[in-house]
C-alpha positions in Angstrom: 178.3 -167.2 105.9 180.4 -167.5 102.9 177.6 -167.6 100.8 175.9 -165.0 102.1 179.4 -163.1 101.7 179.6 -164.1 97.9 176.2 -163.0 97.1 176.8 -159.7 98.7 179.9 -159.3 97.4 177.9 -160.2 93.7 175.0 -157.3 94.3 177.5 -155.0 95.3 179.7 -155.9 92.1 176.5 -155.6 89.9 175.5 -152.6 91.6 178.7 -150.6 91.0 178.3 -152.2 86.9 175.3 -150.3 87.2 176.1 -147.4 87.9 179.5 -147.4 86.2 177.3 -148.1 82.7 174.6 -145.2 84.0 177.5 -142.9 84.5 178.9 -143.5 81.0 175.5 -143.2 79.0 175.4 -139.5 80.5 178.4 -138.7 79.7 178.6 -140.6 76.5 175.0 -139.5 75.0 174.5 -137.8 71.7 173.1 -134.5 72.8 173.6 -132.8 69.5 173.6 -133.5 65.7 175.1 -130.6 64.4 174.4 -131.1 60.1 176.0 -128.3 57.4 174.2 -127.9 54.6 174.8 -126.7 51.5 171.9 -125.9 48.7 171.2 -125.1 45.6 167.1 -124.9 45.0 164.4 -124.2 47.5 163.2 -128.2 47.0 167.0 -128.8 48.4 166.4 -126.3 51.1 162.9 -128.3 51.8 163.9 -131.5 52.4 166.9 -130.1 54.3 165.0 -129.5 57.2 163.0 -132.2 56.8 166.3 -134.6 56.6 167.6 -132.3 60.0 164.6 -133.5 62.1 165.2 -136.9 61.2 168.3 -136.6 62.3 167.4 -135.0 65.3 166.5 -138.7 66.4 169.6 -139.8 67.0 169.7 -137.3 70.0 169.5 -139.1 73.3 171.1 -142.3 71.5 174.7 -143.6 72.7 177.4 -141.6 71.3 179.8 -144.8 72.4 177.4 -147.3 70.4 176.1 -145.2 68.0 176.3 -146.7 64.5 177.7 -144.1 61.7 176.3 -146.2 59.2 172.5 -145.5 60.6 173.1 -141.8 60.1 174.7 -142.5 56.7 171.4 -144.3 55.6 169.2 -141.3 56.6 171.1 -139.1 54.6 171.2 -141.8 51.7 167.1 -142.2 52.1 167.4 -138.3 50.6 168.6 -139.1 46.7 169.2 -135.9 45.9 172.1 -135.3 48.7 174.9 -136.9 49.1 177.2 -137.0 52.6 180.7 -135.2 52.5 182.0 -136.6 55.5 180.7 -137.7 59.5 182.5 -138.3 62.6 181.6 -138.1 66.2 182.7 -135.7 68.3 183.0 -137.8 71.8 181.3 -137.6 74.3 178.2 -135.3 73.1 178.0 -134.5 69.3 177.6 -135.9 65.6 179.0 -133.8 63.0 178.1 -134.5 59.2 178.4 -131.9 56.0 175.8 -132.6 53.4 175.4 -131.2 50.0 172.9 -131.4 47.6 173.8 -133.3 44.2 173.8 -131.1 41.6 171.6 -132.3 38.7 172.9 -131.9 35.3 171.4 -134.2 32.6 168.2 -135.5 31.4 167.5 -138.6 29.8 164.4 -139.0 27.9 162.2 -142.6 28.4 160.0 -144.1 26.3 156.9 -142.5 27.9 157.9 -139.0 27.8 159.3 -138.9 30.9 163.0 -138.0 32.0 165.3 -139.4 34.5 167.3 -136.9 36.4 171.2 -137.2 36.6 173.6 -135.7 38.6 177.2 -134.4 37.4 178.6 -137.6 39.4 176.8 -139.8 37.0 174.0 -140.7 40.1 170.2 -141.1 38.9 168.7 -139.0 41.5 164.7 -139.1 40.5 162.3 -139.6 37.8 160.6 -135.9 36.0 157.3 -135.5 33.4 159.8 -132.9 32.4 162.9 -131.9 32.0 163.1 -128.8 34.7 166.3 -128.7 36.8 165.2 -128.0 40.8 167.9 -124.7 41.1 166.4 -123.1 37.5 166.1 -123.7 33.7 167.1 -127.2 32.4 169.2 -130.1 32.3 171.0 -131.2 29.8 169.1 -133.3 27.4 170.9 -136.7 26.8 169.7 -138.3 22.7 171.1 -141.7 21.5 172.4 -142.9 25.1 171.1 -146.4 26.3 171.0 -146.3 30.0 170.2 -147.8 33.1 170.8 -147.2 37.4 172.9 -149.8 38.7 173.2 -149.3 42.6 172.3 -145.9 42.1 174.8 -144.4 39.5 173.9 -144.2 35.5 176.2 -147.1 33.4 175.6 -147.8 29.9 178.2 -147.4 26.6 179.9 -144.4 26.4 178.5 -142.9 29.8 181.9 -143.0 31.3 183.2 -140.6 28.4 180.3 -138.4 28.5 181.0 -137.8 32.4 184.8 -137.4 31.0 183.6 -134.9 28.8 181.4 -133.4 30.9 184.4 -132.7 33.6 186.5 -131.0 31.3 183.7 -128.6 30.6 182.6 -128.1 33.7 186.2 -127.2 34.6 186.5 -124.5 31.9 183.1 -123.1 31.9 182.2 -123.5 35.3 178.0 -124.2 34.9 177.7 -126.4 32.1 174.2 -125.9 31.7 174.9 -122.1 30.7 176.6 -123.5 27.8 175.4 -126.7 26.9 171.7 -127.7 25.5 172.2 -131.6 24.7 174.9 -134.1 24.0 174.1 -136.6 21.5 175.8 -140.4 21.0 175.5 -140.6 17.2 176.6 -143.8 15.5 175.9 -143.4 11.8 177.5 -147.3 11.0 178.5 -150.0 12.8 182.4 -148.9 13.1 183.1 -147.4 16.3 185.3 -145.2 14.9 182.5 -143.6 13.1 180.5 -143.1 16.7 180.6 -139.5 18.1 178.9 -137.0 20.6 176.8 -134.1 19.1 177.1 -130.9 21.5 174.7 -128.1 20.8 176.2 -125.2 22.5 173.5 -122.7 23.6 174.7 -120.0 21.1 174.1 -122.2 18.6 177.4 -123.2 17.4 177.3 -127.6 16.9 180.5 -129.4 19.1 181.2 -132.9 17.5 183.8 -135.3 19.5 184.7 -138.1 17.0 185.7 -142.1 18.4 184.9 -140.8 22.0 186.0 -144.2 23.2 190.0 -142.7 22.5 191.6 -139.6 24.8 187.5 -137.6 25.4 188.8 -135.7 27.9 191.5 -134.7 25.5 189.0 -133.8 22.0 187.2 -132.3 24.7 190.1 -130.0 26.2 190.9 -129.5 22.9 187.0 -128.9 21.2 186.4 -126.5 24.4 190.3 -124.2 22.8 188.5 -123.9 19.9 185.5 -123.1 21.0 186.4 -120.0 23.4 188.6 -118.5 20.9 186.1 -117.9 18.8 183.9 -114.6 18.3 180.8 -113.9 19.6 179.3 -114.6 16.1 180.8 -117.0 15.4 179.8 -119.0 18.1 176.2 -118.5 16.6 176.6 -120.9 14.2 178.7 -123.5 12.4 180.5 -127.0 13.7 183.9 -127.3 15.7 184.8 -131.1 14.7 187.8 -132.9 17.0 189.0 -136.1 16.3 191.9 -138.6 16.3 194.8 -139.2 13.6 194.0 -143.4 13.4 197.9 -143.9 12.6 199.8 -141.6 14.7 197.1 -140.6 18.0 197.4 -137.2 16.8 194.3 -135.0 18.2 193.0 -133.1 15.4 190.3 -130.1 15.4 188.8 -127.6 13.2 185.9 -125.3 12.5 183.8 -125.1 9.9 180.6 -122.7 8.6 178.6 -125.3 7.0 179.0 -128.7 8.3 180.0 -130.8 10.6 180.7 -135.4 10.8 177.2 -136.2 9.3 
């Protein structure tokens, strides 16, 4: 009798489990993904809804065991977006923002290829040419020696040309209205003889001297000089910036005729 008792007391007990656990998975059950995006270029509008529908598949999953980092990959299997933030919204929803990476340089390879970079400094896809996805073109990188590691661009001097690139981006808003190509131009082996070539798109020649020391600084500094001058005068000629060795002193002027080489 007891044992009957036990076992029925067992079902009962496994029963009620059950339907506790049913009870939860319909009210804890992701029944909507709800994804902002924001775009820049009809390929980022593109593979914006295709990136929705996959997401779409986590509909019907657990919101109570749902793994973020599942969602996270999806988004990452998309190079050229990057996640702004996720959370769940108990018991029904999955909220995400996503954004597409805005690309900003081009770096040549030796088969006349390009790889496309970010502003962030992330390699987001290989190009036969340099054509940025929103319009016109990136900026073309010359001298830099380059390579992904876990997705982001690292090489010498990358670090300052991203520092360099902020400051810019800061002042002019879209770099890429501005800016044609940065160069790294090391004309002897003495790093304080290395320096960035900027061709402005009005023509006028940007050179940051010993980047390695304050770039963000020759750059704030190059970028003063730069929008005070004229209209024509931005058509030609070379703004130089560079550092006082003895006293750290940032230094800058503008010449007609000729810039560090």
């Amino acid at each position: 009798m007891k044992k009957r008792v036990i076992i029925t007391t067992i079902v009962a007990f496994v029963l009620f489990a059950a339907s506790v656990a049913a009870g939860l998975n319909a009210i804890f059950t992701v029944t909507h993904v709800r994804a902002e995006f924001t775009t820049y270029s009809e390929a980022g509008r593109e593979e914006a809804a295709e990136l929705r529908e996959k997401l779409d598949a986590f509909v019907g999953k657990s919101s109570a065991f749902l793994d973020l980092g599942d969602v996270k990959e999806t988004v990452e299997s998309y190079p050229c977006f990057r996640l702004v933030s996720i959370k769940k919204q108990y018991p029904t929803t999955v909220r995400l923002e996503v954004a597409e990476r805005r690309e900003t340089f081009a770096l040549p390879y030796g088969d006349g290829g390009y790889a496309i970079i970010d502003e962030e400094g992330r390699y987001l896809y290989d190009s036969a040419e340099n054509a940025n996805r929103a319009d016109g073109e990136n900026i073309l990188l010359e001298g830099f020696a380059l390579s992904p590691v876990n997705g982001k661009m690292e090489g010498e001097y990358f670090s300052e040309l991203l520092a360099v690139s902020d400051v810019f981006r800061g002042a002019l808003t879209e770099i890429r209205a501005n800016v044609l190509s940065v160069g790294l131009v090391r004309p002897v082996s003495n790093k304080r003889s290395d320096f960035f070539r900027i061709r402005m798109r009005e023509g006028v020649i940007i050179d940051i001297a010993n980047p390695s020391v304050s770039a963000d600084g020759k750059a704030a500094l190059a970028l003063d000089v730069y929008q005070k001058l004229g209209d024509e005068a931005r058509t030609f000629g070379f703004i130089t910036v560079m550092d006082n060795a003895a006293t750290g002193e940032l230094l800058s002027d503008y010449s007609r005729n000729s810039g560090l080489i």
